[in-house]
N, C-alpha and C positions, 0 to 999 in steps of 0.2 A: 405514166408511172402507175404501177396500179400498186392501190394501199390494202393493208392489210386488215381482217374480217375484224369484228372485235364480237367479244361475246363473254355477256353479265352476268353473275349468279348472287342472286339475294333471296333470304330468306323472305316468306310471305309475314305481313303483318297483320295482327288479328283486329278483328272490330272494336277493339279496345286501344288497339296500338301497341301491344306486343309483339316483339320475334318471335315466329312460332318456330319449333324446331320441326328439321326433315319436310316442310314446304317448303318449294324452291319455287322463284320465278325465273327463267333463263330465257335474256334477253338477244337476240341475233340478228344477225342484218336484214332476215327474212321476217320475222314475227317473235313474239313471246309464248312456251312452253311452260306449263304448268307440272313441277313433277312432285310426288307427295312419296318419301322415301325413295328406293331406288328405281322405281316406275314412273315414266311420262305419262299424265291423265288427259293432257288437253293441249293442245295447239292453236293460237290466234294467228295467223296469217296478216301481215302489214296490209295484205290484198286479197281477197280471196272466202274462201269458205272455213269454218272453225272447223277441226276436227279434235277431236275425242278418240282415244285407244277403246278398240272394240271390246279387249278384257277387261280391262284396269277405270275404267272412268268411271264405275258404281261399287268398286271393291269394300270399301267401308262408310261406316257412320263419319270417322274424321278424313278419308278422301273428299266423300259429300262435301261435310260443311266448306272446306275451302276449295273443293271446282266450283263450290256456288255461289263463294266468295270471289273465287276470278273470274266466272263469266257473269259476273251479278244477276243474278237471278236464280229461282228453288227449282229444285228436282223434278218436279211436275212441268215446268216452262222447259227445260231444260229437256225431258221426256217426247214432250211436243214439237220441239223443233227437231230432233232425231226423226221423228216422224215423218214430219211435211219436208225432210231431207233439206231440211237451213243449216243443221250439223250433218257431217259425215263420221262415220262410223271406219277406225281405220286402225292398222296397226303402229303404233309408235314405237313400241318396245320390238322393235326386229329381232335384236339378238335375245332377249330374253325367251321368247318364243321359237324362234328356229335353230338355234345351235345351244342352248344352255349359255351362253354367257349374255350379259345384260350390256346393250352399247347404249340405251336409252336413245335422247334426241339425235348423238351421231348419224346413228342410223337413217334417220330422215334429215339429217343438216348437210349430211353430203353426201348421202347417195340419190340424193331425191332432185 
């Protein structure tokens, strides 16, 4: 019998313990998604390598503070492992980018 996928969406909380609004964490059978308004910034893999959307993962000051809230660690650690290729550097936002309309994480949760 095979069951069906399930998939979580909750706001991020702040270092204080606030709901932040338009942080999203979206939970999958594959990994957790980090998406800050209607752009995916970051992807944890259950297995595997982290990736970061190659446009959107340095887009603002309040993207920043909470991808560096969900990968716990600053912008300079976070710069460094892009580097030594421990992050991948990758598109999340498919449709946002290639046809004008935005599928966000679909786009990698099931064509991927």
């Amino acid at each position: 019998m095979k069951t069906k996928s399930m998939t979580k969406v909750e706001n991020m909380i702040s270092s204080k313990g606030n709901t932040v609004a338009n942080q999203f964490l979206i939970y999958t059978e594959k990994g957790v998604y980090f998406q800050s308004y209607d752009s995916v910034i970051a992807y944890k893999p259950y297995s595997g390598k982290i990736q970061l959307d190659s446009e959107f993962w340095d887009y603002s000051k309040t993207t920043g503070k909470y991808r560096n809230l969900f990968l716990r660690e600053d912008k300079k650690t976070t710069e460094a492992k892009i580097k030594n290729g421990t992050y991948e550097l990758v598109n999340l936002n498919w449709g946002e980018l290639s046809k004008g309309v935005n599928y966000g994480i679909w786009s990698t949760y099931f064509w991927s």
